[in-house]
C-alpha positions as CSV (number, residue, x, y, z in Angstrom):
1,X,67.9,115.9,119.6
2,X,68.1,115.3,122.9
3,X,70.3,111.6,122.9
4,X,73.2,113.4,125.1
5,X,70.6,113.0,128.5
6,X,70.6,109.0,127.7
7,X,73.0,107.3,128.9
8,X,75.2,105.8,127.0
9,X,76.9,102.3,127.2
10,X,80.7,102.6,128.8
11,X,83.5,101.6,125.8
12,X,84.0,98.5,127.1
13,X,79.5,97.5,127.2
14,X,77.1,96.7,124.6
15,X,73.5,96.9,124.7
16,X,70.9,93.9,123.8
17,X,70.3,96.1,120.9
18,X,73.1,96.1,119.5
19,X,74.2,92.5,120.5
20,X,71.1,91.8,118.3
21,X,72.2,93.8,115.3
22,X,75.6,92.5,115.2
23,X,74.2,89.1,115.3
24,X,71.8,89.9,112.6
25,X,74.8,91.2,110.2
26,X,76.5,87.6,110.8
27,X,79.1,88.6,113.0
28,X,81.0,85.9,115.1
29,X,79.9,86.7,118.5
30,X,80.2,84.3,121.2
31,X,77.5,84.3,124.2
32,X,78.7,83.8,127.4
33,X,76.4,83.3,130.5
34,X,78.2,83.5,133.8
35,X,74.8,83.0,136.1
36,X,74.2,79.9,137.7
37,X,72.5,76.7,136.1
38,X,69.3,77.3,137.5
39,X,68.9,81.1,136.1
40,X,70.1,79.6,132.8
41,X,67.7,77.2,133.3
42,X,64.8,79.7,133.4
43,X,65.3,81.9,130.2
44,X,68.9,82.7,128.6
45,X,69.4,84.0,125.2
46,X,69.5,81.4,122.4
47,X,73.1,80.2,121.9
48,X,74.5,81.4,124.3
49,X,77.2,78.8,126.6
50,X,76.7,79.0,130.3
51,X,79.8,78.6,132.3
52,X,79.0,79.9,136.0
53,X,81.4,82.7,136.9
54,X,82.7,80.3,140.0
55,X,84.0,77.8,137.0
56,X,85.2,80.2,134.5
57,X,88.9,80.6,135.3
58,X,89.0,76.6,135.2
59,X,87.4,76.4,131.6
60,X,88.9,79.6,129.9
61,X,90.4,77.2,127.3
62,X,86.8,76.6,126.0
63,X,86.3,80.2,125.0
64,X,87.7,81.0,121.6
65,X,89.9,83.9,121.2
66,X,89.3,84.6,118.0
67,X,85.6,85.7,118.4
68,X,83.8,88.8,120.1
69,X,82.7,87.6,123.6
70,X,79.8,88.5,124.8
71,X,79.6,88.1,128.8
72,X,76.1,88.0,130.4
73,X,74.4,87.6,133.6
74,X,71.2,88.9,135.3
75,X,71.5,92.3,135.6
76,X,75.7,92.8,134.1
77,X,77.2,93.1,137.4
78,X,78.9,89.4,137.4
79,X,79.2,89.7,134.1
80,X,81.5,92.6,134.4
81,X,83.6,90.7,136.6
82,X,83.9,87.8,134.1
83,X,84.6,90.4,131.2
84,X,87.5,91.9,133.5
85,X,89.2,88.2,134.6
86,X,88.8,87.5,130.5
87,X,91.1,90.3,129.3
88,X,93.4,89.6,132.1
89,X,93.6,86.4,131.1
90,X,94.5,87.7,127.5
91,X,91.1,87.9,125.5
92,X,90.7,91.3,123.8
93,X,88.0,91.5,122.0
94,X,85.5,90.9,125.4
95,X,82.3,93.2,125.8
96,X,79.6,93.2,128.9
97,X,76.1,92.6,128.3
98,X,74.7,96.3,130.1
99,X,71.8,95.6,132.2
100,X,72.3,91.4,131.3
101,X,69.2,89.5,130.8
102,X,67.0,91.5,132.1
103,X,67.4,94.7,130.0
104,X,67.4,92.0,127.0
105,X,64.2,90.6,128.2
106,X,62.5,94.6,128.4
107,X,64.2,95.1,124.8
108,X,61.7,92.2,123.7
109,X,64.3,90.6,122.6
110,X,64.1,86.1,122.4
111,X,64.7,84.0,124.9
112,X,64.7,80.2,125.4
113,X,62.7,79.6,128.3
């Protein structure tokens, strides 16, 4: 009744929620953490491809363009970046992870640790 008080993602976020969902109903989503090796190192979600935000513009021709990219970091602040330099860089389909790995974490949601 009351949904229009929560805030609700900008057009160009996704929640963990719904990141989970979409995985769920197959969809071809591909999981890109921009932290560092050692946050990776301490929990990321499962699949996901860790290329460090400092590297990304060198490895952009490991991302596939024909997927729905899924940037993540810590709390979706470099993450934002990253999804900004990807759709400069041509990618369309590119979404932020809102609130990163922590708000997936406090959704309960798995992690490799």
């Amino acid at each position: 009744m009351f949904n229009f008080f929560r805030a609700q993602p900008k057009q160009d976020e996704i929640t963990p929620v719904e990141v989970q969902q979409r995985l769920a109903q197959g969809e071809r989503l591909y999981l890109l953490d921009v932290r560092e090796r050692e946050e990776y190192a301490e929990a990321h979600i499962p699949d996901s491809v860790l290329i460090p935000l400092g590297q990304l513009s060198r490895k952009l021709s490991s991302i596939p363009k024909d997927a729905t990219i899924i940037a993540i970091c810590r709390s979706g602040n470099r993450s934002g970046v990253a999804a900004d330099l990807l759709r400069r860089a041509g990618y369309s389909n590119v979404l932020n992870l809102r609130g990163g790995i922590i708000a997936w974490a406090r959704a309960g949601l798995p992690l490799v640790m």
